[in-house]
N, CA, C and O atoms as CSV, one atom per row, in Angstrom:
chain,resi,resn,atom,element,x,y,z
A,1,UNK,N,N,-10.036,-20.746,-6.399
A,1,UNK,CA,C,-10.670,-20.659,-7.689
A,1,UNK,C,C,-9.884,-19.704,-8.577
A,1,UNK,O,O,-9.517,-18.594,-8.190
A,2,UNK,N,N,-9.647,-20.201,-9.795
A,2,UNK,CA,C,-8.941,-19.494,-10.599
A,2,UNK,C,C,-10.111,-18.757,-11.384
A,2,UNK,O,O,-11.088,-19.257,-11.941
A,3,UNK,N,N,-9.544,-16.758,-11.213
A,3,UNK,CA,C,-10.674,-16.082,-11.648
A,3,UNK,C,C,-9.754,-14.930,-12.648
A,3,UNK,O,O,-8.525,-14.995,-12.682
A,4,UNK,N,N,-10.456,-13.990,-13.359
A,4,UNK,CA,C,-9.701,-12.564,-14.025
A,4,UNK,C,C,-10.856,-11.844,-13.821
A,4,UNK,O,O,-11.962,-11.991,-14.342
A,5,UNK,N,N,-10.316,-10.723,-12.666
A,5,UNK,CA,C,-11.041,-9.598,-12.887
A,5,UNK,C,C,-10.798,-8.429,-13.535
A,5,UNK,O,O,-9.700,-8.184,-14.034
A,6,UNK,N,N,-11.916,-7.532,-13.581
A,6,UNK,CA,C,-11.475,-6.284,-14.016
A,6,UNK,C,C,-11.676,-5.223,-13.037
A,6,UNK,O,O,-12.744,-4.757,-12.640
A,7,UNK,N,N,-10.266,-4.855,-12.651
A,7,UNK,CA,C,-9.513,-3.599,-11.885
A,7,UNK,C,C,-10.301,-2.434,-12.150
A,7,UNK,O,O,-10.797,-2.022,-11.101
A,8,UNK,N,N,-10.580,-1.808,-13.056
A,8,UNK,CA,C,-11.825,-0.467,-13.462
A,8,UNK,C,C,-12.157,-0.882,-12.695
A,8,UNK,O,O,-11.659,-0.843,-11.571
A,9,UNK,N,N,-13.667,-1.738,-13.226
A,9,UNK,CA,C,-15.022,-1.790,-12.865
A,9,UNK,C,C,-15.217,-2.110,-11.226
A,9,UNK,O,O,-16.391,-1.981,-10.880
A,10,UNK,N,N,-14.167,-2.558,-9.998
A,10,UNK,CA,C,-14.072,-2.817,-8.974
A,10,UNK,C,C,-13.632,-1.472,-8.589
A,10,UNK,O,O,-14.043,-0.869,-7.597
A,11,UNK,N,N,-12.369,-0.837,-9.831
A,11,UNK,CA,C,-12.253,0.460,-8.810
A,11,UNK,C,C,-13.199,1.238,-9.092
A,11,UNK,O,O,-13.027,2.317,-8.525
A,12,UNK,N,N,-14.308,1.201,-9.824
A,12,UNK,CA,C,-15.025,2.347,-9.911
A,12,UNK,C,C,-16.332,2.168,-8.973
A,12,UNK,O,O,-17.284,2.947,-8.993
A,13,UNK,N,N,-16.222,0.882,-8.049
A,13,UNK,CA,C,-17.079,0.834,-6.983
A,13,UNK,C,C,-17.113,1.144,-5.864
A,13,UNK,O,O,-18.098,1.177,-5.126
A,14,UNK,N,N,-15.473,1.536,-5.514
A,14,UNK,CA,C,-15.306,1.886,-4.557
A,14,UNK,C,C,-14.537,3.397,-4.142
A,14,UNK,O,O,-13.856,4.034,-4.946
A,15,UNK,N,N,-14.798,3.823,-2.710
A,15,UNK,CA,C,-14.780,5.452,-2.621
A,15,UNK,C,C,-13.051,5.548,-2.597
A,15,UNK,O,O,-12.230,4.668,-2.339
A,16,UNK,N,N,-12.898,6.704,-2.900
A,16,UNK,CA,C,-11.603,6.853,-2.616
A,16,UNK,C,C,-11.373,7.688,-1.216
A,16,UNK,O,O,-12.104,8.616,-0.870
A,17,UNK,N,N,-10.301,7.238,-0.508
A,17,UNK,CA,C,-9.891,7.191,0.856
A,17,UNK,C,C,-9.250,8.837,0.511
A,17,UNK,O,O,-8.215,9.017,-0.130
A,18,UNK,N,N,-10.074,9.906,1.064
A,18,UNK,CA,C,-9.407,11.142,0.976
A,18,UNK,C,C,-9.068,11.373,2.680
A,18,UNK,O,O,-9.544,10.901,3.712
A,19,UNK,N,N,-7.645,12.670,2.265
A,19,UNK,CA,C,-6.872,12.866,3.849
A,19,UNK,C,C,-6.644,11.528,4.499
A,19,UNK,O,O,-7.215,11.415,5.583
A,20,UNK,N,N,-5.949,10.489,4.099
A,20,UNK,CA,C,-5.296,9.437,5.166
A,20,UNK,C,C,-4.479,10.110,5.735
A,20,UNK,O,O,-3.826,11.010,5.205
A,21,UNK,N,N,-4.405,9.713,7.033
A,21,UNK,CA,C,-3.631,10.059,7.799
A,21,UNK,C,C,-3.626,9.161,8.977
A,21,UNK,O,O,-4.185,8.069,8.873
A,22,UNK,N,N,-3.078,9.490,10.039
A,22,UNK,CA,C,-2.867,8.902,11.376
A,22,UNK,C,C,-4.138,8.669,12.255
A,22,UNK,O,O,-4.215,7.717,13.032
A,23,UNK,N,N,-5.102,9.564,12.094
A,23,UNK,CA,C,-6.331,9.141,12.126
A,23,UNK,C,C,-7.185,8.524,11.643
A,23,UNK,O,O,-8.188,8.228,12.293
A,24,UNK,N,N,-7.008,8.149,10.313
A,24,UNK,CA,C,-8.061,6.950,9.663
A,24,UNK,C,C,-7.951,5.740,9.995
A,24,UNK,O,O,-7.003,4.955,10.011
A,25,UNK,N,N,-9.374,5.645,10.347
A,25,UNK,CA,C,-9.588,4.055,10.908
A,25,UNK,C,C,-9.385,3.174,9.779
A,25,UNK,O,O,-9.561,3.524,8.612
A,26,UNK,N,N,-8.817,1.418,10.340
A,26,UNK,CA,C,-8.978,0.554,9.522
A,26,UNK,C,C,-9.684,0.526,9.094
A,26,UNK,O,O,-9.408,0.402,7.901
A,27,UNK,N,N,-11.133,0.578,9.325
A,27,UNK,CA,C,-12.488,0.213,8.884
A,27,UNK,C,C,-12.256,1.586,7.349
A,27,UNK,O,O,-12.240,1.306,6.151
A,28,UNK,N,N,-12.159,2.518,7.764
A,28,UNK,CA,C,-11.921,3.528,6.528
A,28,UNK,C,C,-11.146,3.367,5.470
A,28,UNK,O,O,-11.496,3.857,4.396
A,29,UNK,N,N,-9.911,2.626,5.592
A,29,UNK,CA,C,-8.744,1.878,4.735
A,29,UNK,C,C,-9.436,1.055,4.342
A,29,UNK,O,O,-9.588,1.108,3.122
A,30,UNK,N,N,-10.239,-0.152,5.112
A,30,UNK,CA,C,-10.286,-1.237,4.295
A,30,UNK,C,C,-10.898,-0.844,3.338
A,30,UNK,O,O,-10.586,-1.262,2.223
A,31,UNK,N,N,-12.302,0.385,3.562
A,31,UNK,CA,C,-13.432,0.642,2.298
A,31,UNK,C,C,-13.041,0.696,1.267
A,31,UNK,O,O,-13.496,0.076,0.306
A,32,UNK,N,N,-11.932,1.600,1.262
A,32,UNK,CA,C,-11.564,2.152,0.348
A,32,UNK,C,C,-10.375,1.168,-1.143
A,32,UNK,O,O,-10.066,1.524,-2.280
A,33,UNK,N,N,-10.023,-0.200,-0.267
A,33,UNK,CA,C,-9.761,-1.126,-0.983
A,33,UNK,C,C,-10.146,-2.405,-1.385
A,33,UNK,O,O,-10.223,-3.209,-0.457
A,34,UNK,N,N,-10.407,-2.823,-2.486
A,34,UNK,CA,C,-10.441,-4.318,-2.645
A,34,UNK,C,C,-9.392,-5.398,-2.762
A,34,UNK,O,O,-8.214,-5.184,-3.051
A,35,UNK,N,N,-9.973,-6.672,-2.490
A,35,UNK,CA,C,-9.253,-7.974,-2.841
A,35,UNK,C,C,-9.783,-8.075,-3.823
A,35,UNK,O,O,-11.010,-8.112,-3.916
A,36,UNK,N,N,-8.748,-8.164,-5.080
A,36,UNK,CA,C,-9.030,-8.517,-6.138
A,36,UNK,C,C,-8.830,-10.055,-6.306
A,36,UNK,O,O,-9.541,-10.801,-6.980
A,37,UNK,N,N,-7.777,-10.377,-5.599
A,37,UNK,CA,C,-7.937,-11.907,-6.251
A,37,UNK,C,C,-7.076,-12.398,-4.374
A,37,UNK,O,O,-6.614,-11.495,-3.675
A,38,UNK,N,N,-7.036,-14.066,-3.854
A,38,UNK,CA,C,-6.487,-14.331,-2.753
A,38,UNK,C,C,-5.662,-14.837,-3.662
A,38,UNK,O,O,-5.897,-15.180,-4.821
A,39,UNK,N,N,-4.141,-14.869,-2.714
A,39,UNK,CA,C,-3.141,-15.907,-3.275
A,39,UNK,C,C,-2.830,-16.502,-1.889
A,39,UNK,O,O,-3.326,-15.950,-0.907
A,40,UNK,N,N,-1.935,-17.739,-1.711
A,40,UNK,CA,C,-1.609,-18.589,-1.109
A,40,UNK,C,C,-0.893,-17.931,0.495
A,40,UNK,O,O,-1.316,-18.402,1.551
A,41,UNK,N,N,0.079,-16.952,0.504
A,41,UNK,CA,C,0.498,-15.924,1.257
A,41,UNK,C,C,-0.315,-14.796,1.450
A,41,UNK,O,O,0.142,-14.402,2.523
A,42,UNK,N,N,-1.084,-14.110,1.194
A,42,UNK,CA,C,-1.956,-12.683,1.091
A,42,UNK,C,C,-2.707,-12.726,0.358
A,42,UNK,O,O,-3.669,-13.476,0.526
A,43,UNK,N,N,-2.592,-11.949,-0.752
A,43,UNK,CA,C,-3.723,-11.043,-1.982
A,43,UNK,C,C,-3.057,-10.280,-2.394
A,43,UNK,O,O,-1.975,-9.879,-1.966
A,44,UNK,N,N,-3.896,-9.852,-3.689
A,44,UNK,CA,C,-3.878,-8.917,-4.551
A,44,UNK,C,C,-4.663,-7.602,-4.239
A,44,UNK,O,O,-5.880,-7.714,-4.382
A,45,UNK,N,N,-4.162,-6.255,-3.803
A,45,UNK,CA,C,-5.317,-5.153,-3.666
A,45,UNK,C,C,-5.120,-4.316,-4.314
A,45,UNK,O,O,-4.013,-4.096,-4.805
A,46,UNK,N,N,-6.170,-3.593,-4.505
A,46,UNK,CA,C,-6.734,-2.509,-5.476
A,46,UNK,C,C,-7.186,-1.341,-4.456
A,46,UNK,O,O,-8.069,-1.416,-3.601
A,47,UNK,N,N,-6.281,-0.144,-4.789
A,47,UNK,CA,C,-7.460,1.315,-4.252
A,47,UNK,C,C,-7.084,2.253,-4.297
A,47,UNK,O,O,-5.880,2.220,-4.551
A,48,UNK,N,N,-7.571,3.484,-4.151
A,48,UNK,CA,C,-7.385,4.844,-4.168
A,48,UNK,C,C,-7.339,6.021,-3.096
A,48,UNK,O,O,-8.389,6.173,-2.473
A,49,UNK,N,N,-6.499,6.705,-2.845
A,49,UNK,CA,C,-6.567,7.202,-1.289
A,49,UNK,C,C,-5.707,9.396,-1.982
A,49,UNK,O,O,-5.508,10.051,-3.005
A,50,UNK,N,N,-5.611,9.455,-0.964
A,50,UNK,CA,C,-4.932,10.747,-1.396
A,50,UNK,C,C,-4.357,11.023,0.560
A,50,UNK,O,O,-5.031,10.861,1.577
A,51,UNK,N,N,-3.028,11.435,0.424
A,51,UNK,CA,C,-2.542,11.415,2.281
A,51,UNK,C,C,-1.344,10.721,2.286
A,51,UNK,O,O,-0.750,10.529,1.225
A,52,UNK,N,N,-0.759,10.179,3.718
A,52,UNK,CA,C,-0.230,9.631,3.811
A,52,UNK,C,C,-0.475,8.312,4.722
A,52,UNK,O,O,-1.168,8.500,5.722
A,53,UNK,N,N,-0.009,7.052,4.504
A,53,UNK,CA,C,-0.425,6.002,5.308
A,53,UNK,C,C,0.477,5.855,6.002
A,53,UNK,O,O,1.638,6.132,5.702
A,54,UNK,N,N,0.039,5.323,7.217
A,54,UNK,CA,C,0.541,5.046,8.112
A,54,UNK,C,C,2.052,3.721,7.835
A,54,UNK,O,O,1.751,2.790,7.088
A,55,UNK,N,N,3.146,3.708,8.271
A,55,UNK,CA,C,3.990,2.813,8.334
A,55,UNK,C,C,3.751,1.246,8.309
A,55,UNK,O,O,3.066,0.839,9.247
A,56,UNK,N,N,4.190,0.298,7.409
A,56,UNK,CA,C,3.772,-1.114,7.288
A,56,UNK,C,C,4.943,-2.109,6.883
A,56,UNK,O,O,5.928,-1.697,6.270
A,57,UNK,N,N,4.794,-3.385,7.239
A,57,UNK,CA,C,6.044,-4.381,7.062
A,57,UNK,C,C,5.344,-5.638,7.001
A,57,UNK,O,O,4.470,-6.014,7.782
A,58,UNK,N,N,5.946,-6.445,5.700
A,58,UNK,CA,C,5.347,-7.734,5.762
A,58,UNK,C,C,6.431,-8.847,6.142
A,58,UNK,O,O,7.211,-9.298,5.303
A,59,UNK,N,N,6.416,-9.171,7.215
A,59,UNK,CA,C,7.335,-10.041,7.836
A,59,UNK,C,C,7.632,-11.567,6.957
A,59,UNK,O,O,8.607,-12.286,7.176
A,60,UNK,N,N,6.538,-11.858,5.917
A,60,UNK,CA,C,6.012,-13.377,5.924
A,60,UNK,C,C,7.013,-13.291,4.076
A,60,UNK,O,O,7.585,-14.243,3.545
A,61,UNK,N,N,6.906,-11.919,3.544
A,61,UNK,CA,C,7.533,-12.223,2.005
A,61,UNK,C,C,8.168,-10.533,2.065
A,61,UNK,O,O,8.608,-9.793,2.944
A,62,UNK,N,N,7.894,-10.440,0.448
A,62,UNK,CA,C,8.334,-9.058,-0.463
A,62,UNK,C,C,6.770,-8.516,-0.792
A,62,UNK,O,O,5.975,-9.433,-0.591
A,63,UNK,N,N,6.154,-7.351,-1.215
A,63,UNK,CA,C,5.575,-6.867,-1.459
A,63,UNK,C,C,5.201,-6.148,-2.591
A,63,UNK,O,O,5.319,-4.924,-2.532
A,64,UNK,N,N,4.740,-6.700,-3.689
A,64,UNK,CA,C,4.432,-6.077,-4.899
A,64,UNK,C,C,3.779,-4.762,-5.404
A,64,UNK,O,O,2.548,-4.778,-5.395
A,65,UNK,N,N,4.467,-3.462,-5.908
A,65,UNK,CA,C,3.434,-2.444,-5.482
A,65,UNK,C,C,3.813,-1.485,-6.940
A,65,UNK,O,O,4.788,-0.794,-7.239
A,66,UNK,N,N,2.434,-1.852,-7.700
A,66,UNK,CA,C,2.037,-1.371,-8.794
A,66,UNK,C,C,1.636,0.215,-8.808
A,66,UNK,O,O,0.823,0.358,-7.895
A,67,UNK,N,N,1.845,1.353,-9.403
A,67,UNK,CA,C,1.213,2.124,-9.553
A,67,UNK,C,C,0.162,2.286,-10.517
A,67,UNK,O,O,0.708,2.422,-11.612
A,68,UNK,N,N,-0.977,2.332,-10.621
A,68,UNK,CA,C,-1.742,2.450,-12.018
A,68,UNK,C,C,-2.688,3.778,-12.071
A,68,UNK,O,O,-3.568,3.818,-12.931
A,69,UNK,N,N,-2.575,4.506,-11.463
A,69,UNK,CA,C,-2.853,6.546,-11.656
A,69,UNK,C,C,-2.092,7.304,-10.424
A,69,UNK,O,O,-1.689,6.851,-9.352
A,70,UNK,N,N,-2.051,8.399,-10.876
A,70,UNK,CA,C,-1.366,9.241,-9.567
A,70,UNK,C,C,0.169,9.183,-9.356
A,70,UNK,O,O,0.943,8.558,-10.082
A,71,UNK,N,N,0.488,9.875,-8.330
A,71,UNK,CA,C,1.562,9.716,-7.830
A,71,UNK,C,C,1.466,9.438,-6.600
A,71,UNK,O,O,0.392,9.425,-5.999
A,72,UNK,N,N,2.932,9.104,-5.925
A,72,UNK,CA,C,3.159,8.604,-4.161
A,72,UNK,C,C,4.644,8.980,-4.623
A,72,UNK,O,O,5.058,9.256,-5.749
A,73,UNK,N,N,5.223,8.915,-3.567
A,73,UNK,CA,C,6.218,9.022,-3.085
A,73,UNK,C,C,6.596,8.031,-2.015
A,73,UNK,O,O,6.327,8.546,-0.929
A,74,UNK,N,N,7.130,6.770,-1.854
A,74,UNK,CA,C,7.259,5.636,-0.934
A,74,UNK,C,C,8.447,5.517,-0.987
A,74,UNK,O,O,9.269,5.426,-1.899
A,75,UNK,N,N,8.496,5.527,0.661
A,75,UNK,CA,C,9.261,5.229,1.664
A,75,UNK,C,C,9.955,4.549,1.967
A,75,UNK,O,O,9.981,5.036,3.097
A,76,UNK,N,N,10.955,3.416,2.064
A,76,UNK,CA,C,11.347,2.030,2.558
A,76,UNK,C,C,12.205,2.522,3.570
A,76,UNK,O,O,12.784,3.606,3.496
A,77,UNK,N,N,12.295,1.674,4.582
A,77,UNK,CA,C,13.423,2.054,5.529
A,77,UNK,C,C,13.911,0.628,5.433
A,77,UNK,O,O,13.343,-0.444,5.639
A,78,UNK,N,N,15.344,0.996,4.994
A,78,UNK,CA,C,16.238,-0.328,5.101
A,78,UNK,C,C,17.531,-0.239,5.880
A,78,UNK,O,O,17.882,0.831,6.376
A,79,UNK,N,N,18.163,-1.220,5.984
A,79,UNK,CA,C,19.337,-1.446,7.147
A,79,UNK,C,C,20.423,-0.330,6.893
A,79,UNK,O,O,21.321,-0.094,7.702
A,80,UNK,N,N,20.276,0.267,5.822
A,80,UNK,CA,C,21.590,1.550,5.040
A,80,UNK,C,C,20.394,2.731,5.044
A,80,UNK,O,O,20.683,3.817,4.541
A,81,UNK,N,N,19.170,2.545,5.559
A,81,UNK,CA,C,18.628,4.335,5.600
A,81,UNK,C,C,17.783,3.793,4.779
A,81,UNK,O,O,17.682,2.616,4.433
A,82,UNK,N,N,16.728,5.397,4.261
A,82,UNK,CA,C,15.684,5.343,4.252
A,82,UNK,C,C,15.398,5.359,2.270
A,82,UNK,O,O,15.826,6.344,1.668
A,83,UNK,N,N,15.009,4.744,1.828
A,83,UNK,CA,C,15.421,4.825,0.163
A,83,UNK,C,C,13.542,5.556,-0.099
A,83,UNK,O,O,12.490,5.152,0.396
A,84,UNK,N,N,13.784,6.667,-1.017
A,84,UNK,CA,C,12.799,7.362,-1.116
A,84,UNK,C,C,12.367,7.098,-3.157
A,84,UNK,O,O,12.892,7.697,-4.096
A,85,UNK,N,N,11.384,6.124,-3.205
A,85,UNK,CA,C,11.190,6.126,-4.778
A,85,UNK,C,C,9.759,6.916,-4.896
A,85,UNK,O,O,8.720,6.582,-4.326
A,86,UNK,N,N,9.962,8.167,-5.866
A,86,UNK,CA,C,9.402,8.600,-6.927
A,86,UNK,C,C,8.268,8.002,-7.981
A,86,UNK,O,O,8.326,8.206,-9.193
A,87,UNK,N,N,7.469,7.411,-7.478
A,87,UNK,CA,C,6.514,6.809,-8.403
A,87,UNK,C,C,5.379,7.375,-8.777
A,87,UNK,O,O,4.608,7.974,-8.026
A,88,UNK,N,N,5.197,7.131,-10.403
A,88,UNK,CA,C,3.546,7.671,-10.940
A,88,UNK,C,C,3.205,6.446,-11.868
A,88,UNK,O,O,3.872,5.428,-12.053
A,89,UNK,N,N,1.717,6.896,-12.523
A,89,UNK,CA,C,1.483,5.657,-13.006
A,89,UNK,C,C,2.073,4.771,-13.824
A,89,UNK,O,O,3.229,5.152,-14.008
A,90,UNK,N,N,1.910,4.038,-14.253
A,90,UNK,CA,C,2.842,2.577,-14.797
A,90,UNK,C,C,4.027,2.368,-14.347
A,90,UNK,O,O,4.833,2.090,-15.235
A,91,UNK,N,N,4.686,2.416,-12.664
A,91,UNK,CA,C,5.878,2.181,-12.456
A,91,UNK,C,C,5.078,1.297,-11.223
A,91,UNK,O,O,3.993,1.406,-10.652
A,92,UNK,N,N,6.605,0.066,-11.122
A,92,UNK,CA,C,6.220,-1.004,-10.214
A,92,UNK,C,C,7.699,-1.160,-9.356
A,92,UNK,O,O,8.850,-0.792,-9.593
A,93,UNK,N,N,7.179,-1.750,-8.467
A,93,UNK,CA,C,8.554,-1.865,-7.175
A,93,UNK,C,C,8.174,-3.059,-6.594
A,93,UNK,O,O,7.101,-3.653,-6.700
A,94,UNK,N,N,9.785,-3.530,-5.575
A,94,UNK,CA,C,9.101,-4.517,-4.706
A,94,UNK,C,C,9.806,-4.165,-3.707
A,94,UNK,O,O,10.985,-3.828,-3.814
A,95,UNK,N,N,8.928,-4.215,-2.221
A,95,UNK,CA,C,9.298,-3.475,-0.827
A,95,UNK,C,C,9.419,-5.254,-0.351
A,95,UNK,O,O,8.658,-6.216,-0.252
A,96,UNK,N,N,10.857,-4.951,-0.152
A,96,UNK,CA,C,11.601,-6.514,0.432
A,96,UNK,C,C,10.931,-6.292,1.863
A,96,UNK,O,O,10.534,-5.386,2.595
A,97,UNK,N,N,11.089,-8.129,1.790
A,97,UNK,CA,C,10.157,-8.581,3.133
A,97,UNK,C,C,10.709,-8.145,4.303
A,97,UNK,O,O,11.929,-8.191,4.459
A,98,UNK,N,N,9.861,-7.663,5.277
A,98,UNK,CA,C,10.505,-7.254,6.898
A,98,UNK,C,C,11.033,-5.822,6.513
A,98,UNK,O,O,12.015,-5.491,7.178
A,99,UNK,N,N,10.572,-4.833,5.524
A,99,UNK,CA,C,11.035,-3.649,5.928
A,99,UNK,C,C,9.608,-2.479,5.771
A,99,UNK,O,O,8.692,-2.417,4.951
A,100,UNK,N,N,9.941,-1.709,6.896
A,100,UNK,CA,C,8.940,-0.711,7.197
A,100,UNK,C,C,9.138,-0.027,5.558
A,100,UNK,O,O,10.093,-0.055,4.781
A,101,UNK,N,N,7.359,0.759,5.433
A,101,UNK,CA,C,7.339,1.361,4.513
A,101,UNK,C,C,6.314,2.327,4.618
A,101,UNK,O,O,5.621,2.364,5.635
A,102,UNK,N,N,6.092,3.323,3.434
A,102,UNK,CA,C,4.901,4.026,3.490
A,102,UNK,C,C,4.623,5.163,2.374
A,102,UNK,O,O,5.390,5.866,1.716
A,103,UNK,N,N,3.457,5.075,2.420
A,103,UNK,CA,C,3.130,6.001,1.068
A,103,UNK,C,C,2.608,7.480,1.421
A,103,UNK,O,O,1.814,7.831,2.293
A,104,UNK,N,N,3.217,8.136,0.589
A,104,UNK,CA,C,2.572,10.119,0.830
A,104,UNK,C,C,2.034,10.325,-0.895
A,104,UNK,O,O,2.829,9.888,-1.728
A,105,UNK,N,N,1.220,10.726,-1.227
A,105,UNK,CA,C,0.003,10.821,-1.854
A,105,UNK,C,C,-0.805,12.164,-1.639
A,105,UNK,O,O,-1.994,12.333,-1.368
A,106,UNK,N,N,-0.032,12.842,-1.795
A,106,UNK,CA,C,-1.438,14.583,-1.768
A,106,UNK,C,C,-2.297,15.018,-2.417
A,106,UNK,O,O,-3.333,15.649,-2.210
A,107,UNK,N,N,-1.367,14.312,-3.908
A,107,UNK,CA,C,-2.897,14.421,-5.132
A,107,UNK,C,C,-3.172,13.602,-5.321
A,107,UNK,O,O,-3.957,13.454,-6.258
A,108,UNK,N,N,-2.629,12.254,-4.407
A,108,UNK,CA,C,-3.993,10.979,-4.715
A,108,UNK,C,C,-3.159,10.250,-6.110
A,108,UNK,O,O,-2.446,10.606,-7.049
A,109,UNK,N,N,-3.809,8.929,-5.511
A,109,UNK,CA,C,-2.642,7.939,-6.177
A,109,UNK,C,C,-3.717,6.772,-6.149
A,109,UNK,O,O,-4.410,6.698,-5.135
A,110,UNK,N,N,-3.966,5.647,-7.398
A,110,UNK,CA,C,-4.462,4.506,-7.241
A,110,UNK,C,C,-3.074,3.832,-7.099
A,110,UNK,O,O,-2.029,4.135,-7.676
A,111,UNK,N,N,-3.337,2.721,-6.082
A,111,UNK,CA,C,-2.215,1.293,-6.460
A,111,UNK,C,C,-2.983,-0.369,-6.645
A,111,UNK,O,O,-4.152,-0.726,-6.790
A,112,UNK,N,N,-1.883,-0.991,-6.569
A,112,UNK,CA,C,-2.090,-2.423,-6.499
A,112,UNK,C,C,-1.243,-2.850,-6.119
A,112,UNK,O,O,-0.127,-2.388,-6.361
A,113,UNK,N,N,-1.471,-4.036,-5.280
A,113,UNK,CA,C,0.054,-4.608,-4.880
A,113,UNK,C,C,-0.533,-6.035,-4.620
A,113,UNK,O,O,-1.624,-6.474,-4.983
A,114,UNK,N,N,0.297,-6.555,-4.017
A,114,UNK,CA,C,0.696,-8.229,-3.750
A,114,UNK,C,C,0.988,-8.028,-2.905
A,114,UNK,O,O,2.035,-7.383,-2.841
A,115,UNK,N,N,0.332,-8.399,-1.677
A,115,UNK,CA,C,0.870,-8.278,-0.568
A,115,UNK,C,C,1.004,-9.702,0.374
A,115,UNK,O,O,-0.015,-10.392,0.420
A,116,UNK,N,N,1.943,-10.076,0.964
A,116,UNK,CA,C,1.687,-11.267,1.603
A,116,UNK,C,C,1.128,-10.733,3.484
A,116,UNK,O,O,1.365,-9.657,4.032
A,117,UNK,N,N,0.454,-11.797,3.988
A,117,UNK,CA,C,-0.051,-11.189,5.322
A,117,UNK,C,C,0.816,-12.502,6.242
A,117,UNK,O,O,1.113,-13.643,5.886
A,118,UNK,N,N,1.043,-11.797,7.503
A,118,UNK,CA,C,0.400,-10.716,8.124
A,118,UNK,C,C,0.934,-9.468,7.704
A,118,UNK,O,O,2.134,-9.286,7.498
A,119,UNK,N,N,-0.509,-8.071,7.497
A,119,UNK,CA,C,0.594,-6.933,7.671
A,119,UNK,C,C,0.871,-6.083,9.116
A,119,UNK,O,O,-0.090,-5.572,9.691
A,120,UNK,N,N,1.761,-6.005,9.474
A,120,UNK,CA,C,2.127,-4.812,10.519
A,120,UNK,C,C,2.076,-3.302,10.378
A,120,UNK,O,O,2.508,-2.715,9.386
A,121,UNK,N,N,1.459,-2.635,11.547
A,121,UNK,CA,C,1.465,-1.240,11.040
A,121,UNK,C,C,2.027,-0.618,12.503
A,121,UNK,O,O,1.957,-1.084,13.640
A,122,UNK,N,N,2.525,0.441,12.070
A,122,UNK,CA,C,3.065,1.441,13.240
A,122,UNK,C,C,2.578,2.926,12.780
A,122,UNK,O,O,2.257,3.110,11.606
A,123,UNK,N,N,2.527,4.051,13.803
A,123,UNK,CA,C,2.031,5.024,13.759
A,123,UNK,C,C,3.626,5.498,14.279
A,123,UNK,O,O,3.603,6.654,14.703
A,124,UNK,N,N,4.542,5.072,14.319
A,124,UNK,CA,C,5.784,6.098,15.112
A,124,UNK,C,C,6.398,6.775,14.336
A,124,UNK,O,O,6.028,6.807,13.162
A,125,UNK,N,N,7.576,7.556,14.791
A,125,UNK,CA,C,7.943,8.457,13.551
A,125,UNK,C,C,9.149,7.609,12.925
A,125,UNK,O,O,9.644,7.869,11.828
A,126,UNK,N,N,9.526,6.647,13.690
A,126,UNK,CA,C,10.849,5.814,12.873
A,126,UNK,C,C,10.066,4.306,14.013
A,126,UNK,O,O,9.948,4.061,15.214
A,127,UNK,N,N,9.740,3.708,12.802
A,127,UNK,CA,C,9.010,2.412,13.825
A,127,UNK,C,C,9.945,1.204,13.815
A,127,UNK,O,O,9.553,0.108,14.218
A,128,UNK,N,N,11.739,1.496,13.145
A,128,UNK,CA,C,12.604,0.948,13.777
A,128,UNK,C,C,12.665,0.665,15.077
A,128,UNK,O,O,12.559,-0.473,15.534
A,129,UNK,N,N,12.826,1.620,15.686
A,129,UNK,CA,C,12.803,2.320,17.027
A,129,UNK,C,C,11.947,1.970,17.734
A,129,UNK,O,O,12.140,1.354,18.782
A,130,UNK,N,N,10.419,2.429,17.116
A,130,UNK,CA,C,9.486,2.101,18.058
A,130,UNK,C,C,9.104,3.002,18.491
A,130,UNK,O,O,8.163,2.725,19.235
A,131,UNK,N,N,9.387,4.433,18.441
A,131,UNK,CA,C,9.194,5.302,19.170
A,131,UNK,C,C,8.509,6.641,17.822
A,131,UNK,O,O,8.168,7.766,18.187
């Protein structure tokens, strides 16, 4: 179904994900985000967190990742090392398909992205490796 929502009024329904870390449960991540809209590969999500998330890779595409308040600091690890972008609100990126990534957020950051599924997550310290 072709729909337009409004991003506010969804984010202002939902809590924001404070201290992510290595301990927050999925169930705690998911709260803290919505599907704003499905697309054919993944979705569109919306949310607010403050921390760092855990490591992620979308094997299936590229990954669309909007900032719209806050800052992050994200991660990519690619085949030449680890590329570190600087983002606050109104800046957008795309985390090419099949590479680990991750967001650090201390004062809290809304995003949005496009994400295609499945996503993968690792808790390691280089989840190249695995270890």
């Amino acid at each position: 179904m072709i729909k337009a929502v409004d991003i506010e009024k969804i984010l202002a329904g939902l809590p924001v994900l404070r201290g992510r870390g290595p301990d927050t449960s999925e169930d705690e991540a998911n709260a803290a985000f919505a599907t704003l809209v499905e697309t054919q590969d993944g979705g569109v999500f919306a949310g607010s967190f403050d921390g760092e998330s855990p490591w992620e890779r979308h094997p299936n595409g590229d990954e669309l990742v909007q900032v719209l308040a806050g800052a992050t600091t994200l991660t990519i690890l690619t085949d030449d090392g680890a590329e570190v972008l600087e983002m606050t609100g109104g800046m957008v990126t795309v985390v090419p398909q099949g590479c680990w990534h991750r967001f650090s957020a201390p004062n809290g950051v809304t995003v949005l992205t496009m994400t295609p599924q499945p996503t993968e997550v690792s808790t390691a310290e280089d989840p190249r490796k695995g270890t």
